[in-house]
N, C-alpha and C positions, 0 to 999 in steps of 0.2 A: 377444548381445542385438541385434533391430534395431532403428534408431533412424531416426527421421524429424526433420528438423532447418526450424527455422524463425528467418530473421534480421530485426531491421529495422536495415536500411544506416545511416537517417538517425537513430538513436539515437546521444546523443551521444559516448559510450564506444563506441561499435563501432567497429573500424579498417577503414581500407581491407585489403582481401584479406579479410576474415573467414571468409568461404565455404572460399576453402583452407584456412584455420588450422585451422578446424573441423573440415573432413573429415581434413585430417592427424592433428591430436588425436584424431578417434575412430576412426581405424586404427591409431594407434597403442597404446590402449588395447584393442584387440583387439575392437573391436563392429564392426555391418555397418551404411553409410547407405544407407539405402533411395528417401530421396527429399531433396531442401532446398531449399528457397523464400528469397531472401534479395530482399525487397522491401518495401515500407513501405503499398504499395497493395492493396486486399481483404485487409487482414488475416484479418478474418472467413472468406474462403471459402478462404485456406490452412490456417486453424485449421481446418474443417471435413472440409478433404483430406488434413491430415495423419493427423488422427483416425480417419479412414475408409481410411489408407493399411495398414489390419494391422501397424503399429508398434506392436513391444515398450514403447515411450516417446516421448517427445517434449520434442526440447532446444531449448530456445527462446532466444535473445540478443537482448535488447533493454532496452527502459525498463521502467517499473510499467509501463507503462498497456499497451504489449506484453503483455507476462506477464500482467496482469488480463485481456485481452481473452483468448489461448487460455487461460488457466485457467476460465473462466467458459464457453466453448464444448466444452471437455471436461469438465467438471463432471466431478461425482464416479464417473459410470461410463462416462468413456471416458478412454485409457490415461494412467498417469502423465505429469507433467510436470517437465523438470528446466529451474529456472531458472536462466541466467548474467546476472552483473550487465554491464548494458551502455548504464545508463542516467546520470541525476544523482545522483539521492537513494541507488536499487538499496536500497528498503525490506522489497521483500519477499526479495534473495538474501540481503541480511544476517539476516535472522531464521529461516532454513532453514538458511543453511550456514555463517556466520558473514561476516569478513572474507576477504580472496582475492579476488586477478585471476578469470578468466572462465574459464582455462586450471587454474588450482589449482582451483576450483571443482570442473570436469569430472574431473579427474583424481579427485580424492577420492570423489566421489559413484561413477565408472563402476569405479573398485577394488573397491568394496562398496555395493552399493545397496541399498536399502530405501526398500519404497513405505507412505508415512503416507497420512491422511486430513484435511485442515486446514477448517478453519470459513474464514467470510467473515460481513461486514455486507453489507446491500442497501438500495439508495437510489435510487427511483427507476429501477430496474431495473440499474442501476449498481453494480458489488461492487466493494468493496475486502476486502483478503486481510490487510492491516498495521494501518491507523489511518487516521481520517477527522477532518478539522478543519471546524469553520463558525462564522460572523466574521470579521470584517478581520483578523486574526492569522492568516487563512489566507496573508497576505505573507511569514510566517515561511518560507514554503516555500522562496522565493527568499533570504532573509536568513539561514535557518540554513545552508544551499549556501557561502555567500561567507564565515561566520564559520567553515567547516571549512575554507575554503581560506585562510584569515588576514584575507582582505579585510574589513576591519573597518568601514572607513568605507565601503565599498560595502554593507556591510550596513545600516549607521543609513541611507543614501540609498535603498535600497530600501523602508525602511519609513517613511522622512516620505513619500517620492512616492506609495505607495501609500496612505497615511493608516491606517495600521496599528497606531496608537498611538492614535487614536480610544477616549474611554471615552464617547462619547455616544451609538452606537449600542446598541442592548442586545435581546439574546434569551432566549426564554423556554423552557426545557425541561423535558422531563415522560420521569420512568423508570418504566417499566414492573416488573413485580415478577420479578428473576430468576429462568427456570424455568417461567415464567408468565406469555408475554406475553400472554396473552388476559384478565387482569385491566386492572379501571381503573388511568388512568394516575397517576399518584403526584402528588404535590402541583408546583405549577410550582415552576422556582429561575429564578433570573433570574441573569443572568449578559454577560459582554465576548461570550465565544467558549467554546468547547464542543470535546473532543476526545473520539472515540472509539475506540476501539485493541479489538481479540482480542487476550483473554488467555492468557499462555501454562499451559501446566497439560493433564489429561486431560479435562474438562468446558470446553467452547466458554461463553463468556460476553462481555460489552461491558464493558470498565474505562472508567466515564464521568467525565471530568475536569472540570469546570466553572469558565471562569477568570475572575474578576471583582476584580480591584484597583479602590480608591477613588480613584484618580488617573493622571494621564497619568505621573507618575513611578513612579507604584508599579508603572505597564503596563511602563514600560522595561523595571524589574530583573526582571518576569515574562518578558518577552521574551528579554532576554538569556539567564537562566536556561534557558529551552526550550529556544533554541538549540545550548546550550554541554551543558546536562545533561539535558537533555531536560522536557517537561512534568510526567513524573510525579514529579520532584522539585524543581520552580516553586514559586515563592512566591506566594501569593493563588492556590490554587487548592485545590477542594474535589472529593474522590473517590467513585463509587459505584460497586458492580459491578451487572449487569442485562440482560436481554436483548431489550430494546425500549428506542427513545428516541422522541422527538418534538423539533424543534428550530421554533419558529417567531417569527416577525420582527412584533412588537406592530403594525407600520405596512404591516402587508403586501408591505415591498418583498421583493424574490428575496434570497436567503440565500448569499454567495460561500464555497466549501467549496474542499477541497483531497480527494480521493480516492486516497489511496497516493503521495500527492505531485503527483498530475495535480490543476490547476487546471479548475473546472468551479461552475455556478451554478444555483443548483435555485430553485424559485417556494417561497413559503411555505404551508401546514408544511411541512418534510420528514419524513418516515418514515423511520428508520434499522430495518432486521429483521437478525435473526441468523438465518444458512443452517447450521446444525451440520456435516452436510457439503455444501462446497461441489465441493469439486476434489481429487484426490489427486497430490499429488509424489511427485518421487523425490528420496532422502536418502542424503547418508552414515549407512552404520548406524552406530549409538551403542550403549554396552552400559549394560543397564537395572538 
């Protein structure tokens, strides 16, 4: 298979030497590199050259927002993309390929590969491929980081500085009818912070979490809870599935979101859409 390789350096998991490692690992697995970029500038126009390089695929090392940006420039009909985790969070290698260094990664996928088709949300022209937060509990991004790495009380100091325990801000969301975004939109829920996640399954849909505790204490054990076990099993938090949202801020301020882990800050409403296909990977095959 030939493969066309893309790094970015200053990803925080990427080592020095990468560029060797990599072309060693993929001679060693027995494929041909045909081209590799390892730079952190015009991401855009190497995603655009790899694509356009006649590569069998495309192995990319870096963060989310790396791997979102060529995912989203190959979209679903130009050649597979295989991610390595080489970032903080590495939300979307964990849900393609599981846990594993960058090196176990490659090696499993290029023994037996299978190319899938994966959905995305879009926001503002911005996809994510994992799950999207918005609200102050988008701090969680940096505080669930530190509680995987033990740092406990850098965790609780990430979230008073950023004021992430906040229950006086409040947003208003409106879901759309799954299968059916072109109906009116559902009744508002009012809510802290809102999470939206791709579900996993044959049929692409939005699992929309809605997180609203009655107090600054009740935010804690919500917070903790995400951290440690994730949202979907939080306490004060209510579920729907759907394939349109609408999030917007009663007071018209901009709305702070987290996209696959990349912090970023949208004007109010925001439109969250579901893209069914968005991008095609490449996977270890699984037997079905």
């Amino acid at each position: 298979m030939k493969l066309a390789a893309i790094i970015n350096p200053l990803s925080r998991a990427v080592p020095k030497g990468a560029s060797d490692e990599l072309k060693a690992a993929i001679a060693a697995a027995g494929h041909e590199l045909v081209s590799l970029s390892s730079t952190s500038d015009d991401l855009e126009a190497k995603a655009h050259a790899a694509a356009e390089s006649g590569a069998d695929a495309i192995v990319v090392w870096g963060g989310d927002g790396t791997l979102a940006c060529v995912l989203t420039i190959c979209g679903a009909d130009g050649p597979p993309v295989l991610t390595l985790p080489g970032g903080t969070m590495n939300m979307l290698p964990r849900r393609l390929h599981g846990e594993g260094s960058w090196h176990e990664v490659l090696d499993r996928v290029l023994a037996d590969p299978e190319e899938r088709v994966i959905a995305a949300g879009d926001v503002d022209g911005h996809r994510f491929y994992v799950a999207a937060l918005f609200g102050r509990l988008t701090g969680l991004a940096e505080s669930r980081e530190a509680v995987r790495k033990g740092q406990l009380l850098d965790a609780a100091q990430t979230m008073v500085d950023g004021d992430v325990l906040s229950v006086e801000t409040r947003l208003s969301l409106h879901c759309g009818q799954a299968g059916n975004p072109d109906k009116a939109r559902g009744p508002a829920i009012e809510a802290v912070a809102a999470a939206v996640a791709l579900t996993e399954g044959p049929h692409a849909a939005f699992d929309v979490a809605s997180i609203d505790p009655s107090s600054a204490l009740e935010l804690i054990s919500t917070a903790m809870d995400a951290m440690i076990r994730g949202w979907r099993g939080a306490d004060a938090v209510e579920r729907d599935v759907t394939s349109s949202v609408t999030v917007e801020d009663p007071d018209g301020l901009a709305i702070p979101s987290t996209l696959d882990g990349e912090q970023v800050q949208f004007e109010t409403p925001v439109e969250v859409r579901l893209i069914e296909r968005a991008a095609k990977v490449l996977c270890a095959r699984t037997s079905h």
